[in-house]
C-alpha positions in Angstrom: 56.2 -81.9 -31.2 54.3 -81.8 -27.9 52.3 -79.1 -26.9 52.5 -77.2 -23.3 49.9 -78.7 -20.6 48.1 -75.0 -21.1 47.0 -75.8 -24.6 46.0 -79.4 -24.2 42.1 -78.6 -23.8 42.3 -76.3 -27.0 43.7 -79.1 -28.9 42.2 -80.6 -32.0 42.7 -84.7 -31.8 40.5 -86.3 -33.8 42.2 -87.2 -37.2 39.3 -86.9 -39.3 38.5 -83.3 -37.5 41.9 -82.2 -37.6 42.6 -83.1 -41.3 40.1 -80.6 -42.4 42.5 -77.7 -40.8 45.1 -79.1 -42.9 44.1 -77.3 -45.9 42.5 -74.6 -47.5 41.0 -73.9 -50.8 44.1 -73.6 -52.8 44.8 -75.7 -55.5 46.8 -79.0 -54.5 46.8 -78.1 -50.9 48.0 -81.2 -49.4 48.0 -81.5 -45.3 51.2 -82.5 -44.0 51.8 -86.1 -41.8 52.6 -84.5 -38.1 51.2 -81.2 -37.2 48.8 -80.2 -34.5 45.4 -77.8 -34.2 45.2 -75.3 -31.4 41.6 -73.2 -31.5 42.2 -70.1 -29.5 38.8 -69.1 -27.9 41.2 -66.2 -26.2 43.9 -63.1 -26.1 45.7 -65.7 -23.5 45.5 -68.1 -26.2 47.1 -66.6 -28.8 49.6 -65.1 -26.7 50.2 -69.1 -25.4 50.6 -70.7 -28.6 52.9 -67.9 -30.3 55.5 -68.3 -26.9 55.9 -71.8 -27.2 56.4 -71.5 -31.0 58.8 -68.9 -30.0 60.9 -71.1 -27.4 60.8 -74.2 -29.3 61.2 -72.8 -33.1 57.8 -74.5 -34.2 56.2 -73.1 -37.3 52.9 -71.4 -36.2 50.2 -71.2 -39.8 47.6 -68.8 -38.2 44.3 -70.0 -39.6 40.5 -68.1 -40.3 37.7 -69.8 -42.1 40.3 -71.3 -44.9 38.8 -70.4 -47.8 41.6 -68.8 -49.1 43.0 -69.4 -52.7 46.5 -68.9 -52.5 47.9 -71.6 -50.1 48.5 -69.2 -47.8 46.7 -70.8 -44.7 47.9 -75.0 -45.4 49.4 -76.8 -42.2 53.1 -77.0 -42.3 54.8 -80.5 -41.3 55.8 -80.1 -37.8 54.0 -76.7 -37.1 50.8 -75.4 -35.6 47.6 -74.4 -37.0 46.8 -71.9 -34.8 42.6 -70.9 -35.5 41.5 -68.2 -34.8 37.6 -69.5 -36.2 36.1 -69.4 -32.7 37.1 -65.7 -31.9 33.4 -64.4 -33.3 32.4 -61.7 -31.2 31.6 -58.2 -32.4 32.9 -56.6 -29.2 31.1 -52.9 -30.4 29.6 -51.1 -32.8 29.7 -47.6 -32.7 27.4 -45.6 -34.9 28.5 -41.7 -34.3 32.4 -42.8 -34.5 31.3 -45.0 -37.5 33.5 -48.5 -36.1 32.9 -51.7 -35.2 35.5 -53.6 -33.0 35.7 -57.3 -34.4 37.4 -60.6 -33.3 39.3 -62.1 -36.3 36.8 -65.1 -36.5 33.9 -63.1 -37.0 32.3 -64.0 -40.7 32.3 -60.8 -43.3 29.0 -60.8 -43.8 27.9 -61.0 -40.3 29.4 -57.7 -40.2 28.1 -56.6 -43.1 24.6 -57.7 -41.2 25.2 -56.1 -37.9 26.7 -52.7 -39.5 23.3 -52.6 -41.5 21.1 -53.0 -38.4 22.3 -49.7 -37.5 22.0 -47.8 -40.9 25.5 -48.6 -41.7 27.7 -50.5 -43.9 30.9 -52.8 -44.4 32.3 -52.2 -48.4 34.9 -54.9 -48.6 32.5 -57.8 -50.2 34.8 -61.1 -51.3 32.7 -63.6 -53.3 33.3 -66.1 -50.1 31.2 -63.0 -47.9 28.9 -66.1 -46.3 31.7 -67.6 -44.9 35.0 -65.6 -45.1 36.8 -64.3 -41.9 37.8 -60.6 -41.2 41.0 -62.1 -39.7 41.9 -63.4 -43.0 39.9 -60.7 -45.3 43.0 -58.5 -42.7 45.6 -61.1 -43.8 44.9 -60.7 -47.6 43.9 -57.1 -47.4 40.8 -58.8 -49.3 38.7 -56.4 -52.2 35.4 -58.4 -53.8 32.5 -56.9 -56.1 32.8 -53.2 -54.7 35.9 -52.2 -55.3 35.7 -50.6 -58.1 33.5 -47.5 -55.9 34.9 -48.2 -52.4 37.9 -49.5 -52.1 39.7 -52.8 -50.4 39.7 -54.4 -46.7 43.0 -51.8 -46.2 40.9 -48.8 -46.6 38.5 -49.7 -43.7 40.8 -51.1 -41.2 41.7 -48.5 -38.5 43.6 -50.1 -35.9 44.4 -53.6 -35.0 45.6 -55.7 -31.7 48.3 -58.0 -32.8 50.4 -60.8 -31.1 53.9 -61.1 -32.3 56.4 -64.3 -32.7 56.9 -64.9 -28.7 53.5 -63.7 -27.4 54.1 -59.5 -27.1 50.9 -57.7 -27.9 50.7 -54.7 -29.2 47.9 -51.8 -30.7 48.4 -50.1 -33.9 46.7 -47.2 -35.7 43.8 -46.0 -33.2 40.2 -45.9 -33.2 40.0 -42.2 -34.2 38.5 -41.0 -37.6 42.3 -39.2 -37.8 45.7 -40.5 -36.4 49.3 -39.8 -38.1 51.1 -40.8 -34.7 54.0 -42.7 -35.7 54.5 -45.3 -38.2 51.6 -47.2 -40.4 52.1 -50.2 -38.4 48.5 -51.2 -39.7 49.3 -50.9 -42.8 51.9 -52.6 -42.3 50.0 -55.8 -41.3 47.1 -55.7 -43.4 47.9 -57.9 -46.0 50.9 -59.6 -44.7 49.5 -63.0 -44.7 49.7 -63.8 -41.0 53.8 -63.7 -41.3 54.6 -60.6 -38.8 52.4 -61.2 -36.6 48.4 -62.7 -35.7 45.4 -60.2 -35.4 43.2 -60.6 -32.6 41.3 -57.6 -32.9 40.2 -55.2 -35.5 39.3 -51.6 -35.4 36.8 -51.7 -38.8 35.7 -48.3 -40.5 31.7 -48.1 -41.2 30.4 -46.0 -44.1 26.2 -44.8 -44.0 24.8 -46.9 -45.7 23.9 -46.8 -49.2 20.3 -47.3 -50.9 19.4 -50.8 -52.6 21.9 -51.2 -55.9 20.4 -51.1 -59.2 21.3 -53.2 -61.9 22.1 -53.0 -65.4 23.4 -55.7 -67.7 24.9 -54.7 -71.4 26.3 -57.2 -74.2 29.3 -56.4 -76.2 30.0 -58.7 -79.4 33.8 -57.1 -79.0 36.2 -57.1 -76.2 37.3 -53.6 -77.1 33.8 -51.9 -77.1 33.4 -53.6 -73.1 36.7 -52.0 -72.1 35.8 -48.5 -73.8 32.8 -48.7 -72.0 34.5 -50.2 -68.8 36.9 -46.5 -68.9 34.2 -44.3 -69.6 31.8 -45.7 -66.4 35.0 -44.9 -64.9 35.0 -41.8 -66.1 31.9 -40.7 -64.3 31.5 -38.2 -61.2 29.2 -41.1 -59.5 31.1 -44.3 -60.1 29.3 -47.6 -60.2 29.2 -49.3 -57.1 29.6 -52.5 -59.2 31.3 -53.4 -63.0 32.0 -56.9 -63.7 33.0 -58.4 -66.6 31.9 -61.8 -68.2 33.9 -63.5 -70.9 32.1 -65.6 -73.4 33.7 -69.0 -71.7 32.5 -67.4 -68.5 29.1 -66.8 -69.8 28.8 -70.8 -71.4 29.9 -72.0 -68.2 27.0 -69.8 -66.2 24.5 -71.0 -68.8 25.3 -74.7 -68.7 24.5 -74.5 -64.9 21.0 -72.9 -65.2 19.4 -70.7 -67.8 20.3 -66.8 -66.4 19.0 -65.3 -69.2 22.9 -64.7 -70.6 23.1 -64.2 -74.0 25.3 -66.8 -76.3 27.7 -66.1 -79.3 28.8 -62.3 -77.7 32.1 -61.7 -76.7 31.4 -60.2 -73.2 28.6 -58.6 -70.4 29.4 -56.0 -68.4 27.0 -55.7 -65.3 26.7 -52.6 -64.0 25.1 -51.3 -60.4 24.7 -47.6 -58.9 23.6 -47.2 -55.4 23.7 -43.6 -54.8 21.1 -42.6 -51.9 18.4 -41.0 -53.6 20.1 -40.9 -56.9 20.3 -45.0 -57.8 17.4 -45.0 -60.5 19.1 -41.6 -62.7 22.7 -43.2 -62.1 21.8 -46.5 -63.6 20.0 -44.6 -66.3 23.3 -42.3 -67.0 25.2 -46.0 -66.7 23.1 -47.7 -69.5 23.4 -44.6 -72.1 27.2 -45.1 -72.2 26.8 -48.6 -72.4 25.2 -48.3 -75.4 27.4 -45.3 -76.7 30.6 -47.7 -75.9 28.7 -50.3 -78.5 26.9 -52.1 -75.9 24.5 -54.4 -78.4 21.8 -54.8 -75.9 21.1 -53.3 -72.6 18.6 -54.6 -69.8 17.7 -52.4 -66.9 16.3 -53.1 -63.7 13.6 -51.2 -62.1 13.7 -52.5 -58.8 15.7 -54.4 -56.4 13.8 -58.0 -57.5 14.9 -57.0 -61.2 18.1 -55.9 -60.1 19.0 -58.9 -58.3 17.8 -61.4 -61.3 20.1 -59.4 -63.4 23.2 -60.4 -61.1 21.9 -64.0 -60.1 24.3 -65.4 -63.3 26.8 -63.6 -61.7 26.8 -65.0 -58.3 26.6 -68.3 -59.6 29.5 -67.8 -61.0 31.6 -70.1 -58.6 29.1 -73.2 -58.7 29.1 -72.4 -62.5 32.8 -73.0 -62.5 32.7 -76.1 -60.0 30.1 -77.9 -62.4 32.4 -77.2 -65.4 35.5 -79.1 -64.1 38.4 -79.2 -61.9 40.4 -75.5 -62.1 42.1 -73.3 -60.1 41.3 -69.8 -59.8 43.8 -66.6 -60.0 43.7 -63.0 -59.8 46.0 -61.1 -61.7 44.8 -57.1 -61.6 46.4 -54.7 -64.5 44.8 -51.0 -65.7 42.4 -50.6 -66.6 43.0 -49.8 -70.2 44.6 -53.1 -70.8 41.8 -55.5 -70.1 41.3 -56.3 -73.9 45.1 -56.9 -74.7 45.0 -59.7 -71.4 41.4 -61.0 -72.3 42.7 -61.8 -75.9 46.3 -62.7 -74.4 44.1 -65.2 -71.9 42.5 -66.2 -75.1 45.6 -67.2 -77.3 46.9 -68.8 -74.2 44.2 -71.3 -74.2 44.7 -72.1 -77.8 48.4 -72.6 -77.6 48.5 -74.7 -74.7 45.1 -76.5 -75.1 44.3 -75.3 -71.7 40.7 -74.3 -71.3 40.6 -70.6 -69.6 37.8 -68.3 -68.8 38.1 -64.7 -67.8 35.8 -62.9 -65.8 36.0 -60.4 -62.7 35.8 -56.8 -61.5 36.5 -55.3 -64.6 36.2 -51.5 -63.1 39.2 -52.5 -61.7 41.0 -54.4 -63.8 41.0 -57.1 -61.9 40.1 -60.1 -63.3 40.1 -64.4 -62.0 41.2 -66.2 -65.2 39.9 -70.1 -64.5 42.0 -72.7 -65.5 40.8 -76.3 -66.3 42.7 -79.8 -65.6 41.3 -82.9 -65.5 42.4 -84.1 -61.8 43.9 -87.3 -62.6 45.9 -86.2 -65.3 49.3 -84.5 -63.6 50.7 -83.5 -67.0 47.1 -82.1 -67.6 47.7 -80.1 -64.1 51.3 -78.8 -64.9 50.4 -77.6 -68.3 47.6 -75.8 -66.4 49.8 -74.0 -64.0 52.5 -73.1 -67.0 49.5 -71.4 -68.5 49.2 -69.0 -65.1 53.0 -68.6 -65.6 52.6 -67.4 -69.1 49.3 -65.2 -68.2 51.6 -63.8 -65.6 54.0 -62.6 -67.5 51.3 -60.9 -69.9 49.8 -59.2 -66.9 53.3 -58.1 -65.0 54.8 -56.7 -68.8 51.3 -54.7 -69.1 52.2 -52.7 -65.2 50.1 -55.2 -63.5 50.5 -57.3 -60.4 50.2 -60.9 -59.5 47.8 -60.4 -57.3 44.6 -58.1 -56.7 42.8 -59.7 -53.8 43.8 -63.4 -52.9 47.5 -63.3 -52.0 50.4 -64.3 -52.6 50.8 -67.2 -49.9 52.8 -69.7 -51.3 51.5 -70.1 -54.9 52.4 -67.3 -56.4 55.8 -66.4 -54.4 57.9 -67.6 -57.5 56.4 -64.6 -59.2 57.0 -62.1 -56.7 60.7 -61.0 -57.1 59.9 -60.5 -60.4 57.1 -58.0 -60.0 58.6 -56.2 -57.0 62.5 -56.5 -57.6 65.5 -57.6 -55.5 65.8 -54.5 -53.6 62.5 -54.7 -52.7 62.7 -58.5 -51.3 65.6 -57.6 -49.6 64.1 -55.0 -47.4 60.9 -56.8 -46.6 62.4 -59.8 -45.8 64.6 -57.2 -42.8 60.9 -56.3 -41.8 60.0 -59.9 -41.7 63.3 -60.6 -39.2 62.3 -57.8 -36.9 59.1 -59.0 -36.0 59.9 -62.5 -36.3 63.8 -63.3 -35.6 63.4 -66.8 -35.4 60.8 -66.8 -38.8 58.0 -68.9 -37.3 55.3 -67.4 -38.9 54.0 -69.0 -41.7 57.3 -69.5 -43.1 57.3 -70.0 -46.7 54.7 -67.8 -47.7 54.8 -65.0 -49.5 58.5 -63.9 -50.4 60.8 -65.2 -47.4 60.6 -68.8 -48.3 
């Protein structure tokens, strides 16, 4: 595998440097022996890489900041990590069309930042915000915390600039806040996991932005009173910006890392936020009284921002929580709404069966949830009856209308799974989509469902 004279300078060739674009955050990523590290600082870049790929049949893994989950972004033996990390520039930021134009590389919530400089804002909020990519929030058509009120990464893309397998570049969607010329090619892309083709632009949608979010935290000593509560927030004319749900494994893990003030012995919280400009203070007001009429046990309210942000500090330790617990993996199935409880409890039994310890938390106003599974890392039959758990939890969550996947992917850890969900008919006539735009399949082959 030698690269053209063109791309030598972009190369990566220290070994310690270049084993850290090997992986990403998934679970048993594993770099491969021979591959090499191109980081684009360009369009011509891009465009470089993806021809040679294209005349020599080399696998191309386009890359962001690698924090995804679903092993969609590890190096491929042979192939090219093509990064796209250095690309960081917000190229505009229009306030009266309501856009920003974005390099793949740039960092979510440095958009978020520069959006709310101008009185504006960027929904799509992934736990990893600090130091995801838009590229790869694009890839995964990423949601996070606001879903549940604003919707997913899809819903604020409006055009992108792609390079395809052999280095054509083309626009899709436009810049406009309506367009219905043609095809959805954007929608298309968004979401495809860097396998028809690598974004080097996007076209983002701005909203105004919203006042400071208020918080309210409610504890449930059943699973069923959360969820009744969880469909009637839903329920409401001004829905929550915000509705997680905590498990009570979730909520020992949080308290073992620091005391966040979460109660002990209940079966879940629910935390609750309202950001409706001028409105936040009687929304989360109107929030807490159904709390309480869904069976809530206890209800704390913030008055203020300070308040509001201690209520959610448990929360956002979450991921550190989990770290500090133990080795685990961390999955996203998404099912409605309705049928949190019956995969909560199924999550549950799971762990009892197969001795498998399993928390479940996530955006509950979505259904959406990231069961944690726990392995001890130098146990591999510890590790595979960890994964046969997922399988199992998978099946709960695909027999109850749900998907495999809400927010992460499907990349390669979850493609077994995929036929299953979506059909044969279905594979079939993605995997045509995938040969048009990549006849010789060199884009981050083996992800998703053309493995």
């Amino acid at each position: 595998m030698t690269l053209p004279a063109s791309l030598l300078s972009r190369a990566v060739t220290d070994p310690d440097v270049k084993a850290t674009y090997g992986i990403d955050e998934s679970i048993g990523a594993l770099a491969p022996d021979r591959f090499e590290v191109v980081r684009a600082r360009d369009l011509g870049d891009v465009v470089d890489v993806l021809a040679h790929a294209q005349a020599t049949g080399t696998p191309v893994v386009p890359q962001g900041a690698r924090s995804g989950l679903a092993g969609g972004s590890v190096a491929l033996d042979g192939g090219i990590v093509l990064s796209l990390e250095g690309l960081t520039v917000i190229t505009e930021l229009d306030a009266v069309e309501g856009i920003a134009v974005v390099q793949p590389g740039v960092i979510n919530a440095d958009l978020k930042a520069a959006a709310a400089a101008e009185g504006l804002f960027y929904p799509p909020d992934p736990a990893s915000s600090a130091f995801c990519s838009i590229g790869g929030n694009v890839a995964t058509n990423a949601g996070g915390l606001c879903c549940v009120k604003y919707g997913v990464t899809a819903d604020y893309v409006r055009g992108l600039e792609v390079v395809l397998a052999g280095g054509e570049v083309i626009r899709t969607g436009h810049r406009t806040a309506k367009g219905v010329a043609g095809l959805d090619l954007t929608g298309l892309f968004v979401g495809s996991e860097g396998t028809l083709g690598v974004v080097t632009e996007v076209v983002t949608k701005l909203v105004p932005a919203p006042d400071p979010a208020l918080t309210a935290l409610a504890t449930f000593d059943s699973l069923s009173a959360a969820s009744d509560a969880i469909v009637a927030l839903r329920r409401e004319r001004h829905r929550p910006s915000l509705l997680e749900l905590l498990d009570e494994p979730t909520l020992a893990a949080v308290q073992a890392l620091a005391d966040y003030g979460f109660p002990t012995g209940c079966a879940a919280v629910l935390i609750v936020q309202a950001d409706r400009p001028g409105h936040a203070g009687e929304d989360v007001q109107r929030y807490a009284a159904l709390l309480e009429e869904a069976g809530a046990t206890e209800v704390a309210v913030a008055d203020d921002v300070q308040e509001s942000e201690a209520l959610l500090a448990g929360r956002r330790a979450l991921h550190h929580a989990l770290v500090a617990k133990g080795t685990h993996f961390i999955e996203d199935v998404c099912v409605p709404v309705r049928r949190l409880t019956a995969l909560i409890t199924a999550g549950h039994e799971i762990s009892a069966r197969t001795g498998v310890e399993i928390t479940m938390s996530g955006h509950g106003g979505d259904g959406n949830l990231h069961p944690s599974f726990f392995y001890d890392a130098d146990d591999e039959d510890s590790r595979h009856r960890a994964e046969e758990a997922f399988g199992d939890l998978v099946k709960v969550a695909l027999g109850m209308g749900g998907t495999i996947t809400g927010e992460h992917g499907v990349g390669s850890l979850k493609a077994r799974w995929l036929p299953d969900e979506v059909g044969a008919a279905s594979i079939q006539r993605q995997r045509a989509v995938k040969s048009l735009f990549d006849p010789r399949g060199i884009l981050n082959p083996g992800r998703v469902y053309w493995s």
